[in-house]
C-alpha positions as CSV (number, residue, x, y, z in Angstrom):
1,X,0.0,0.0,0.0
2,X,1.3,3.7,-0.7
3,X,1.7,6.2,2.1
4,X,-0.7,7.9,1.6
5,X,-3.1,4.8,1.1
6,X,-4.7,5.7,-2.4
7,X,-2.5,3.2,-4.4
8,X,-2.2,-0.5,-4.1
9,X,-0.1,-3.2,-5.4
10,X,0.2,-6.9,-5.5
11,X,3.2,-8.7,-7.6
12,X,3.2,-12.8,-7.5
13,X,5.5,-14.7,-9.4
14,X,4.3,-18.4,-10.3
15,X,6.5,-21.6,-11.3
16,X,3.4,-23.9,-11.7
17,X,0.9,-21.3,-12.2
18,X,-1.8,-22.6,-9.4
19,X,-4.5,-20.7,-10.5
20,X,-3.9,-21.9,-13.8
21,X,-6.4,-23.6,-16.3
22,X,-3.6,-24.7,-18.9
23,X,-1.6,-26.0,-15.9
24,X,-4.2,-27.8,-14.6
25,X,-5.6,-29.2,-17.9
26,X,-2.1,-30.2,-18.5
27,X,-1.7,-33.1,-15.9
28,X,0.8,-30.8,-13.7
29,X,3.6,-32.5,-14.9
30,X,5.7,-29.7,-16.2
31,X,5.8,-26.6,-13.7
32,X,8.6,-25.3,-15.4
33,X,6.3,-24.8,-18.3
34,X,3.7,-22.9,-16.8
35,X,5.1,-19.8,-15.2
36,X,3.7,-16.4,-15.0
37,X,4.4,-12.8,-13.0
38,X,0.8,-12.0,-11.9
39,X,0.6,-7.6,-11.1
40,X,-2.3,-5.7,-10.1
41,X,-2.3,-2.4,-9.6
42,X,-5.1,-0.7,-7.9
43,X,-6.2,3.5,-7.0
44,X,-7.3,6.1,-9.1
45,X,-6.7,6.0,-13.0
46,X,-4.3,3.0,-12.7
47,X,-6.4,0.3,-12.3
48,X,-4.3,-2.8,-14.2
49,X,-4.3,-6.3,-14.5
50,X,-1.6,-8.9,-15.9
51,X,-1.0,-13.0,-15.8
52,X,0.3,-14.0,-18.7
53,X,1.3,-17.6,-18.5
54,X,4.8,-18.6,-20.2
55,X,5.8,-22.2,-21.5
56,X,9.6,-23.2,-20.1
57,X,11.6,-21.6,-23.1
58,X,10.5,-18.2,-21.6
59,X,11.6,-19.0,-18.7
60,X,15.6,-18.5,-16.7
61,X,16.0,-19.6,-13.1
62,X,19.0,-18.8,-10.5
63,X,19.7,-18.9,-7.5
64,X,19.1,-14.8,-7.1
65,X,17.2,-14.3,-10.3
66,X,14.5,-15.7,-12.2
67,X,13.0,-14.1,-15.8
68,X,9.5,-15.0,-17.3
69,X,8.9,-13.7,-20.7
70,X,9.9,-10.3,-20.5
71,X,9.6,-9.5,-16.9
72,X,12.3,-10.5,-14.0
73,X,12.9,-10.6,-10.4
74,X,16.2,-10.5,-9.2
75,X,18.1,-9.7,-5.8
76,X,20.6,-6.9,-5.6
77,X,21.7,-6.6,-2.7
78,X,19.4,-7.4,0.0
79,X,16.6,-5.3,-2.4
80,X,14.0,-7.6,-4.8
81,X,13.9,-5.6,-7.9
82,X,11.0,-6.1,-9.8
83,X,11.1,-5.3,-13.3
84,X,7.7,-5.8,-14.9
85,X,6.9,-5.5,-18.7
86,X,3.5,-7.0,-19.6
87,X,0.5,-6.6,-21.5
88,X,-2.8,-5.9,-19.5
89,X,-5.5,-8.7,-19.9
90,X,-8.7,-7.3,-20.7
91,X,-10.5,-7.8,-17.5
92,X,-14.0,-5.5,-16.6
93,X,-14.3,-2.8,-15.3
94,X,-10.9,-2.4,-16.7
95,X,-10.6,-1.5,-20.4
96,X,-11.1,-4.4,-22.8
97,X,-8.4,-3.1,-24.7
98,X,-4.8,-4.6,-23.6
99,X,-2.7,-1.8,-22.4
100,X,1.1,-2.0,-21.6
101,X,2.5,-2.0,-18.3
102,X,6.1,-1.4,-17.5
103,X,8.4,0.2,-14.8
104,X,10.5,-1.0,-11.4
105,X,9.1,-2.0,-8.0
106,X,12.4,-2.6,-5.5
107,X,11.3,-3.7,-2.1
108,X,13.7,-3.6,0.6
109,X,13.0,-6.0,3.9
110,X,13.5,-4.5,6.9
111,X,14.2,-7.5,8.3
112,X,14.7,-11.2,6.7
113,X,12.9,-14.1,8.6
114,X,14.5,-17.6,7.5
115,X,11.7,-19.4,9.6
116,X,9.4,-21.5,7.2
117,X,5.9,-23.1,8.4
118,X,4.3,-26.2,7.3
119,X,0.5,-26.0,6.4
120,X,-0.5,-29.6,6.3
121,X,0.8,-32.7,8.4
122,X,2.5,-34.6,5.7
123,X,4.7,-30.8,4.9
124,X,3.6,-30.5,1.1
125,X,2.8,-26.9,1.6
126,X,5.1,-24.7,3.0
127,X,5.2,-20.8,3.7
128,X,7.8,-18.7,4.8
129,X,7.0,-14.6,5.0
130,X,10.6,-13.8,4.0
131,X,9.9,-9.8,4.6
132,X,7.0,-9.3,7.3
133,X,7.5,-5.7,6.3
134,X,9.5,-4.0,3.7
135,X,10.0,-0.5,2.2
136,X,8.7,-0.6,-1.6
137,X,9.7,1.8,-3.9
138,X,7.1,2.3,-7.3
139,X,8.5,3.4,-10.2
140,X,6.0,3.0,-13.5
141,X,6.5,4.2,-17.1
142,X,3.2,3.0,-18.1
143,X,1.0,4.1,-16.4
144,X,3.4,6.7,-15.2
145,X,3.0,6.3,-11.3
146,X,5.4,7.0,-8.4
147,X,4.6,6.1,-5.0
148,X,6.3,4.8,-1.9
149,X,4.9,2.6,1.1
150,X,4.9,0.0,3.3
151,X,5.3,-3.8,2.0
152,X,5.2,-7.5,3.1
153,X,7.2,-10.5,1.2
154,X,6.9,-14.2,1.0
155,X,6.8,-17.7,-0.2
156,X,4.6,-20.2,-0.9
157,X,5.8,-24.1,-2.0
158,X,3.8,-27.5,-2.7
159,X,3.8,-30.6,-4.2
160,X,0.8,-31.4,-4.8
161,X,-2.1,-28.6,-6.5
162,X,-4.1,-26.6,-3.7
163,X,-7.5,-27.8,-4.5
164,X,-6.4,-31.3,-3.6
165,X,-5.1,-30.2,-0.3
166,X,-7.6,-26.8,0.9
167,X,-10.9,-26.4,1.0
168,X,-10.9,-22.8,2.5
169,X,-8.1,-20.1,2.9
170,X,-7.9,-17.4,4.9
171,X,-5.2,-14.9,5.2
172,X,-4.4,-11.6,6.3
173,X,-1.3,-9.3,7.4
174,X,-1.3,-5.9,9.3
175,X,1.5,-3.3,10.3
176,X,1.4,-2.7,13.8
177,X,3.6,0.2,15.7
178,X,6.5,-1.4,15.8
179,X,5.3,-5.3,15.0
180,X,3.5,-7.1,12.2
181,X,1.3,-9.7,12.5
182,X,0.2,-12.4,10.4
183,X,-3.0,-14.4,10.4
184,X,-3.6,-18.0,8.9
185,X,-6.8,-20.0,8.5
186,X,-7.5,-23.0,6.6
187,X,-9.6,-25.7,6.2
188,X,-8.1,-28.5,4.7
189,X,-10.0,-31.1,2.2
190,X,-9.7,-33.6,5.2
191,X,-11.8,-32.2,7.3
192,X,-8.7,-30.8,9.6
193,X,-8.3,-27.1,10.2
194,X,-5.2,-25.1,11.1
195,X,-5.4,-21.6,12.8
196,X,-2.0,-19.6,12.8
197,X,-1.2,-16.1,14.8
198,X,2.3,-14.8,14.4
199,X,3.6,-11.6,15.2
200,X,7.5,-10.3,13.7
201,X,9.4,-8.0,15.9
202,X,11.3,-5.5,13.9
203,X,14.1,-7.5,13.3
204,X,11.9,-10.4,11.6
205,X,11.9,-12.6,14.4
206,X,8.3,-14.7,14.5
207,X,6.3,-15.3,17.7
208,X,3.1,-17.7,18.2
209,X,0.6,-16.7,19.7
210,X,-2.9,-17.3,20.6
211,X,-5.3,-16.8,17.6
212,X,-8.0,-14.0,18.1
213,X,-11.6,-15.1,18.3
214,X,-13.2,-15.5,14.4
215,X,-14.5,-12.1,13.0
216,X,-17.4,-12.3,10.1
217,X,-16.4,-10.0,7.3
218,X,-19.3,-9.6,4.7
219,X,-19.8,-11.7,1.7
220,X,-18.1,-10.7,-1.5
221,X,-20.2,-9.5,-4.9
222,X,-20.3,-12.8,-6.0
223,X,-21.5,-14.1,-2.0
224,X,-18.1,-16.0,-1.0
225,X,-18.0,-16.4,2.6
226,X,-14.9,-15.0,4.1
227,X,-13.8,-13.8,7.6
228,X,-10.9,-13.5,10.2
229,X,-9.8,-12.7,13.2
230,X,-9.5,-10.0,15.9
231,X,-9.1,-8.6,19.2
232,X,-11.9,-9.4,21.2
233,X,-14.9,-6.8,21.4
234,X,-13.4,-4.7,18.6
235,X,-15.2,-3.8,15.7
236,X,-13.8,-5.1,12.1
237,X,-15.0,-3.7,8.5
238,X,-13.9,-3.9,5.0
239,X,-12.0,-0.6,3.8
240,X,-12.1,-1.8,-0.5
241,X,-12.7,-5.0,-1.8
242,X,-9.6,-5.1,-4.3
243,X,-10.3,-8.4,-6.2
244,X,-13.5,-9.6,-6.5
245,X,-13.6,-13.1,-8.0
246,X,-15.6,-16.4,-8.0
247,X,-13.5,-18.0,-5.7
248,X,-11.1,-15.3,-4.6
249,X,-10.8,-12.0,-2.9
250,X,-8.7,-9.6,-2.2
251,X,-9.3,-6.7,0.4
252,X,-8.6,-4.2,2.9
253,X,-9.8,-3.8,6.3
254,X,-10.0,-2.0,9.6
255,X,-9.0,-4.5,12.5
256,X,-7.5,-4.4,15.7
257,X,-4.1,-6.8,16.6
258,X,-2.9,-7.8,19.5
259,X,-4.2,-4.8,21.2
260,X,-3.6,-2.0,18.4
261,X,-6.3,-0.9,16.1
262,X,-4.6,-1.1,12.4
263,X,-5.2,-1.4,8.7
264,X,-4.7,-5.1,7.0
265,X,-4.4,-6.9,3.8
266,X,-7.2,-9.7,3.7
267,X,-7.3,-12.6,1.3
268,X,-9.8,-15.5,0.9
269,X,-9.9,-18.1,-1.2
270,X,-12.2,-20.7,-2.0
271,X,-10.8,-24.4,-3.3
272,X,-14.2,-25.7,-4.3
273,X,-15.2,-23.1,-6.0
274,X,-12.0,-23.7,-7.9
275,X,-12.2,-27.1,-8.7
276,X,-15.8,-25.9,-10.7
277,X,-15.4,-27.1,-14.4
278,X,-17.4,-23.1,-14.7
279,X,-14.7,-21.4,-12.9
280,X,-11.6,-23.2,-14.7
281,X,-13.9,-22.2,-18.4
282,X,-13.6,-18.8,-17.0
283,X,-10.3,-18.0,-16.1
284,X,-8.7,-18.0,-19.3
285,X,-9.9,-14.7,-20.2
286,X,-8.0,-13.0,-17.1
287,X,-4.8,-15.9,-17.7
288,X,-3.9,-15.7,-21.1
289,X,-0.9,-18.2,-22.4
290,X,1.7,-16.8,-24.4
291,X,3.0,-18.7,-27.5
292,X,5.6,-16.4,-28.7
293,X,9.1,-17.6,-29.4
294,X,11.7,-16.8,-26.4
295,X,13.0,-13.2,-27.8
296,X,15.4,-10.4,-26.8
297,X,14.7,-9.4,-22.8
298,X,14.1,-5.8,-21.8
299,X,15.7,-4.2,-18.7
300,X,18.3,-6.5,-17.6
């Protein structure tokens, strides 16, 4: 979120494209070959969408680096620069026309966290929030946008596809004081459930503690449950519904952590709705897959 909070951002880079129709109609068996740096930018006259999916000749992995189609991500230093050169997919109330999208995001972690969490028994998903809050730095040439603010980084791994594993997931982050803290829900397709509360000190260092009691958040345009937590007694609402999808959302809201009213970053997502046969006919409208030859790569 900018400083000022009229300007949002989300940037997630994909090796096995999860969401992904063509990945999933696929068999899975290639990750490599379904890669894609998914960007949305949300606030006043920049609304813009991207996800295009990339077959494995698009794609260069390193250790510190990692380029799909003509966008990268690459460490310098202990800053992720984000270089990000895309078309716009033509998603409503966005224009239907595709509209470039290029510039540099560099996020720089205030503090690194190197502890990972598993989210199932057997430890086929793991997540690790590398940055629980980071200085991110907006620099767009299309739309021509500059903004600073407040950030959060991390990873999520698996071997086997979400919708086999999740039935329901719940997520949310806030900025506290001098703390962040980090909420996670799920219910997984076994009927188990897993309820995480962490909160990062300024140096990145995670504590456990005690969930807060459930908090109902309202349904989305398109009626998906969702909810979280919070302190006790204290009110919660929904500031702006970012994404508003079938079986995802995306929001902002007005909470209060671990005794500190704050502003959070809420995500749902529903697994059922994405195993529907409707839902996966849908999506590739807002995923396109690129079948261009591998080509001459801008900006690095």
């Amino acid at each position: 979120m900018s400083a000022d909070g009229r300007h949002g951002l989300t940037i997630i880079a994909f090796v096995g494209s999860v969401f992904s129709p063509w990945y999933a109609w696929s068999g899975r068996g290639r990750p490599e070959n379904h890669c894609a740096l998914n960007v949305a930018f949300y606030g006043p006259d920049c609304q813009r969408w991207t996800m295009t999916e990339r077959p494995a000749g698009q794609v260069e992995r390193e250790a510190r680096h990692i380029r799909i189609g003509p966008s990268s991500l690459s460490w310098d230093g202990d800053d992720l620069v984000i270089r990000i050169d895309e078309l716009t997919a033509p998603v409503p109330p966005m224009p239907m026309i595709p509209r470039p999208l290029r510039g540099t995001v560099r996020v720089t972690p205030h503090a690194i966290n190197g502890t990972a969490f598993p989210l199932d028994a057997a430890g086929k998903h793991v997540w690790r929030p590398i940055a629980p809050r980071a200085h991110v730095a907006v620099t767009m040439d299309e739309p021509g946008l500059t903004w600073t603010g407040e950030g959060y980084l991390d990873t999520n791994g698996g071997t086997e596809p979400l919708e086999d594993a999740f039935e329901v997931w719940d997520w949310s982050r806030a900025h506290l004081k001098t703390d962040s803290a980090v909420l996670y829900d799920l219910k997984r397709k076994d009927g188990s459930a897993l309820s995480l509360a962490l909160k990062f000190d300024r140096h990145g260092v995670p504590e456990t503690v005690e969930p807060p009691p459930h908090a109902a958040l309202p349904p989305t345009v398109w009626r998906m449950p969702r909810h979280t937590r919070a302190d006790a007694d204290q009110p919660v609402s929904v500031e702006r519904t970012w994404e508003d999808t079938p079986f995802y959302s995306r929001s902002t809201i007005r909470t209060h952590l671990l005794g500190e009213a704050c502003e959070g970053v809420h995500e749902s997502l529903s697994l059922g709705r994405l195993r529907s046969p409707l839902v996966r006919a849908m999506l590739p409208f807002r995923m396109p897959r690129s079948l261009r030859r591998p080509g001459p790569v801008s900006g690095l």
